[in-house]
C-alpha positions as CSV (number, residue, x, y, z in Angstrom):
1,X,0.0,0.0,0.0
2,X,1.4,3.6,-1.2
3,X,0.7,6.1,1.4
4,X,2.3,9.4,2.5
5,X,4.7,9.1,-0.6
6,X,5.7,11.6,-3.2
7,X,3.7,10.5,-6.5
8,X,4.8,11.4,-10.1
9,X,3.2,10.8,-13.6
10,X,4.6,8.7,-16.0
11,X,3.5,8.4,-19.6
12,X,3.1,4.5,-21.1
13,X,1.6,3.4,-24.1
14,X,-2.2,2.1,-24.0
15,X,-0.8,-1.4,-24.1
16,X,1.3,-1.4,-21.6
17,X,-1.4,-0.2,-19.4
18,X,-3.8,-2.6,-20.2
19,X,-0.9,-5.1,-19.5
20,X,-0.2,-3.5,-15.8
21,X,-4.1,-3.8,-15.9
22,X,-3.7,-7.7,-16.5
23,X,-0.8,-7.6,-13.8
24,X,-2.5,-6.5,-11.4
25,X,-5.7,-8.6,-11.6
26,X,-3.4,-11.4,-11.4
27,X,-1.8,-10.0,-8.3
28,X,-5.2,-10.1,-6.6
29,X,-6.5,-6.8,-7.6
30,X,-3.9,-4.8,-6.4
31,X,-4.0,-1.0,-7.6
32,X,-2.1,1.0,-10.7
33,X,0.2,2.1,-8.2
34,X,1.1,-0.9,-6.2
35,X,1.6,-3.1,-10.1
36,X,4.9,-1.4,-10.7
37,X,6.3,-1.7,-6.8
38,X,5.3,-4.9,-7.1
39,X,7.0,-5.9,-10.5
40,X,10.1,-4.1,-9.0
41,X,10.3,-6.0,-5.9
42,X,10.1,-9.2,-7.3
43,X,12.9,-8.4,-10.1
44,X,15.4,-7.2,-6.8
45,X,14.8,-10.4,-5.5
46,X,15.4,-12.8,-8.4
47,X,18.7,-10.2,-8.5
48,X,19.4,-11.5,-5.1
49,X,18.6,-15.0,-6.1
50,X,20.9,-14.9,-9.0
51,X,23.7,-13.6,-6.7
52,X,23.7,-16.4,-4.6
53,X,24.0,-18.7,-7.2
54,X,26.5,-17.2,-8.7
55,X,28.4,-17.1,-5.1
56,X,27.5,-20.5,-4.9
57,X,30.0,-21.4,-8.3
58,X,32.5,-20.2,-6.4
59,X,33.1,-23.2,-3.6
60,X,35.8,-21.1,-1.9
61,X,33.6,-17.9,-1.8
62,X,30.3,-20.0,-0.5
63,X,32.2,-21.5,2.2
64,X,33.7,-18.2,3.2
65,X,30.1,-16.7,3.6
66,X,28.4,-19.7,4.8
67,X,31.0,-19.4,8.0
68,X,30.3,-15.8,8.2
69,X,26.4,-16.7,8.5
70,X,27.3,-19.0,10.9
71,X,29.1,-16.6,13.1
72,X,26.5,-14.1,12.9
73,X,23.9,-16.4,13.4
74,X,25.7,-17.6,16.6
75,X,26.2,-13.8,17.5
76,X,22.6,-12.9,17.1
77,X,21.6,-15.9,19.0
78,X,23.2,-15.2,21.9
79,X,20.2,-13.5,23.7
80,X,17.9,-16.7,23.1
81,X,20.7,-18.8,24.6
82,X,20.8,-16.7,27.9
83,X,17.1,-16.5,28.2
84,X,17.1,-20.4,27.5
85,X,19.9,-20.7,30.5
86,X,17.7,-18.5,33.0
């Protein structure tokens, strides 16, 4: 939901409106607005997706970060563990 942001106009052809149309019936009736943020959000996460994989080619690199997660996991964790303890 778009509220309290700064709106603009944009100009798009007839069809591509009546595609954004189609777009956003599929996404459950969401509104003109929402159709775009929507469509952008999901391309940054595919983005993200794809960089995995690629870091995921690189067994030296993966393993590097997957020990990082781990440490930060642990570190983040920490809390629950003392609460566990008490």
């Amino acid at each position: 939901m778009l509220i309290d942001k700064a709106m603009t106009t944009i100009k798009i052809t007839t069809e591509l409106r009546d595609r954004l149309s189609r777009v956003a019936a599929a996404y459950g009736g969401a509104t003109p607005a929402e159709t775009p943020q929507r469509l952008v959000d999901e391309h940054d996460a595919h983005a993200v997706l794809a960089a995995y994989e690629r870091l995921r080619g690189d067994e030296q690199e993966w393993a590097s970060y997957r020990e990082e997660v781990r440490l930060t996991d642990n570190a983040a964790g920490d809390w629950l563990r003392r609460m566990i303890s008490l």
